[in-house]
Steps between C-alpha positions, in 0.01 A plus 500: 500500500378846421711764384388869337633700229649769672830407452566319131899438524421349840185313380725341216753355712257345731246395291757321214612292749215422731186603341266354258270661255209515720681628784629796229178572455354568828819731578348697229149523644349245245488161629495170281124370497577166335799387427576197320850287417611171399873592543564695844320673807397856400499592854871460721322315778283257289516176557166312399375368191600603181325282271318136479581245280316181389647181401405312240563161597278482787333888540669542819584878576745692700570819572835699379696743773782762430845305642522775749274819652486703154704280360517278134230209450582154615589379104625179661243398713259559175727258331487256724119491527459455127783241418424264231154686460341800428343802683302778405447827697149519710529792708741826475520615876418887585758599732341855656279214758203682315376148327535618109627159402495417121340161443387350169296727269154436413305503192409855409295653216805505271492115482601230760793280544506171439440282866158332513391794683638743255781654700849598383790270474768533764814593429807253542683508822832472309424742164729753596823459702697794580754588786531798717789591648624124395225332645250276330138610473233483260224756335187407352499441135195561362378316175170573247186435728671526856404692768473640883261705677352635796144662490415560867816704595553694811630853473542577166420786278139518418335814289715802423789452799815549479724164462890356376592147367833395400592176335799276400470355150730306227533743247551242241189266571187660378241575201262723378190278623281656764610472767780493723418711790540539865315760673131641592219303298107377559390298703215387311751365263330672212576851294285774725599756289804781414713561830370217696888383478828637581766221475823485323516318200816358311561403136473646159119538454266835559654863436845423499798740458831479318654191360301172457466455937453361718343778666358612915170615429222566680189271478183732602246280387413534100840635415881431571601864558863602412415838602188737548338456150449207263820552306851360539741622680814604356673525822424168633798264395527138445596309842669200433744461755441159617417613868251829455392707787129627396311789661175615487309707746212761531331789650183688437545696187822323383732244504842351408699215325843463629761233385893363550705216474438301804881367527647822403510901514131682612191600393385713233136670458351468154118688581421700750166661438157499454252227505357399169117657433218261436443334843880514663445861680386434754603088566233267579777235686344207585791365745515106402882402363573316193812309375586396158131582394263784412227646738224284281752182485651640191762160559664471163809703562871377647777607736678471814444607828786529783332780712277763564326676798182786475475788720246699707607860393694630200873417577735808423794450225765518754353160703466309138905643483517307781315193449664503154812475680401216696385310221858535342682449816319113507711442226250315279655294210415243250560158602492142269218369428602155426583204713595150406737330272669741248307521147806681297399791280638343162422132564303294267291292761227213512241470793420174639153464727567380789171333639507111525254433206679723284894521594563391119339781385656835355319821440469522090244708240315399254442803294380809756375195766754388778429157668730283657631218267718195528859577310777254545812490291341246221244757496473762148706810437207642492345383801815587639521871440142546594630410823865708476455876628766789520502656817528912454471764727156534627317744217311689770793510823849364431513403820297194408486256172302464168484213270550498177393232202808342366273352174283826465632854418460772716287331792461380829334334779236793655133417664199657372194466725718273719582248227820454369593600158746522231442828343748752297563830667292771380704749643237590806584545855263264566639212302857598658330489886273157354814335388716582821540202748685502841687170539454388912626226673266203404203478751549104531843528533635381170586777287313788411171666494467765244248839659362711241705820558125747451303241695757393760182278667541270170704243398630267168247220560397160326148373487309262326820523275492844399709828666315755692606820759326339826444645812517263781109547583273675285242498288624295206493160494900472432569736823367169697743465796474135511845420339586877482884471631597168274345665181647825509890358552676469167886325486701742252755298301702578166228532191450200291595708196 
């Protein structure tokens, strides 16, 4: 479908109802060169691939499609393919036919990940549920040391040429880590020097602007740029809407950061200028495409990705009006991200292990340690409320659960360096998102199995006796995936005291 800008109230009708964002921007003379989505076709008459998933309980694959030509992601069929397991994402699909697929990022000279091989992690398949336009789908939730990349594109900006990207983030998922990007980058996976990058970056790191962010920035390569100088930027506000439309695109001898709520109202423009001085004027694009990571494999930073396409060209503000408006008419929404047998906000709750050698066992603390510990009803009162916790409100997203000590003040179950721990709360975001767990129906059937809400890959697991956030695969030796499913499913029952 291919329609021009000659006519914008007759462009809006069509395209709001038949169009995607990619087909918005070739009306407007600036065609998508990659575009990239978990959650929906970008284009109205896609209907391939949109991403790859692997499961964990074999390493079978398959291959996600939108339900319909430009249509919503198959959620269900995702579902299906990963019951009573878990998958990861391999492969984010480019949709233009042009081959930019994002695929697992490797090391870089910013550090490595932590595969034998020293690639990224994956993301989770099921991080980050959402719905559009009521429809189940899921983005890509990226945690500390996760990443995606491409580094021998086809098509995209190299040197000083003129390009767009646009991206769908959660606006309340994020740090100030470097760094979550999506947009032009190395291919050598290393820092080549300033303006060897144009991507759009998300959190509350670099320049800034008003409030305490998150902010859309600019990542050029030795700076997060909130606007043509190395200073703040007073008129660049905090986005934290939970869906947030970011825009970032360039020209030679300037460029732009543009910004909305991506289920409501349009965009706004918060720079519009010149390029910094010291290397950005003229760009030095090197035309590879991160996500989640910096150009060097910067991977240390966190956030969620829905969607996001680049552009040959500099797109005009009237088609980003328009893809803006697309983006709100999908209706995206926030979704539960919990499944399984109710754990009440209030309760005062035990947890019972479920494998056979150790179904008489009840996770319990012994000081900051938690291991899993025979308790019975002759056992101690003290025994006992080492294994009672109050369930709260999870500390980092409400939508989920944290556990507090009933026997000491002020603390709960979090997981530092993947073990579990009883620690107090310091107050930090990070102890909130450490301490935040996502009760899921219980991957042996019985139960539940608790998902770290920041790593969504890991999971409340016993071994050799003591309590650890395993992946199902990895490189510890509690992520083995030999009893994986029977030692991550906890029965919930009233506390002991």
């Amino acid at each position: 479908m291919t329609f021009r800008l000659t006519s914008s109230l007759c462009l809006v009708a069509a395209t709001l109802v038949t169009a995607g964002p990619c087909d918005i921007y070739a009306a407007g003379e600036t065609p998508c060169a990659a575009a990239h989505s978990t959650t929906r076709a970008l284009f109205s008459a896609y209907t391939g691939s949109l991403y790859q998933i692997k499961r964990g309980s074999d390493g079978a694959t398959t291959n996600i499609a939108p339900l319909s030509a430009g249509g919503v992601a198959n959620a269900a069929a995702q579902d299906a393919f990963c019951a009573s397991t878990t998958c990861t994402i391999t492969t984010i699909f480019d949709q233009t036919g042009l081959g930019n697929h994002l695929t697992q990022a490797p090391p870089g000279g910013a550090g490595s990940g932590t595969d034998p091989n020293g690639f990224d992690n994956l993301a989770a398949a099921d991080g980050a549920p959402a719905t559009l336009n009521g429809q189940k789908a899921y983005g890509v939730f990226i945690s500390p040391g996760t990443g995606y990349r491409n580094d021998a594109t086809t098509g995209i900006a190299i040197g000083d040429t003129a390009e767009g990207i646009y991206a769908v983030f959660d606006g309340t998922h994020y740090n100030n880590r470097c760094c979550f990007d999506y947009g032009n980058a190395e291919p050598s996976n290393d820092d080549t020097g300033n303006g060897h990058m144009e991507a759009i970056y998300f959190g509350n790191g670099g320049d800034g602007g008003a409030g305490s962010g998150p902010w859309i920035q600019a990542d050029l390569e030795n700076g997060l740029f909130s606007r043509g100088t190395t200073a703040s930027n007073p008129g660049l506000p905090t986005m934290s809407s939970r869906f947030v439309t970011a825009i970032i695109k360039g020209q030679p001898g300037m460029w732009e950061i543009r910004g909305g709520d991506g289920a409501s109202g349009g965009l706004s423009t918060f720079y519009s200028g010149g390029r910094p001085g010291g290397g950005y004027n003229p760009m030095h694009k090197e035309g590879a495409i991160v996500l989640g990571i910096g150009g060097d494999n910067s991977n240390r930073a966190q956030g969620t990705f829905y969607e996001g396409a680049m552009t040959f060209g500099f797109p005009s503000d009237a088609t980003e009006n328009l893809v803006q408006a697309n983006i709100v008419a999908a209706r995206y929404a926030a979704t539960s991200l919990t499944s399984g047998p109710a754990i009440i906000v209030g309760s005062a709750v035990s947890l019972r292990a479920t494998t056979a050698c150790c179904a008489n066992r009840f996770i319990s603390h012994q000081g900051a340690t938690i291991s899993n510990q025979i308790v019975n009803t002759t056992s101690t009162t003290a025994l006992k409320l080492s294994a009672s916790w109050t369930v709260v409100a999870g500390l980092a997203n409400s939508g989920c659960i944290s556990f507090l000590s009933r026997d000491t003040a002020k603390s709960y179950i979090r997981h530092f360096n993947f073990q579990l721990l009883v620690n107090a709360d310091d107050g930090t975001q990070l102890f909130k998102e450490d301490a935040t767990f996502c009760p899921q129906a219980g991957k042996n059937g019985q139960g539940n199995s608790l998902r770290s809400w920041s790593y969504p890959t890991h999971y409340f697991r016993h071994f050799n006796g003591i309590l650890y956030a395993a992946s199902n695969g990895g490189p510890q030796d509690f992520d083995a995936t030999f009893s994986f499913n029977d030692d991550v499913s906890w029965v919930v029952s009233a506390a002991f005291a």
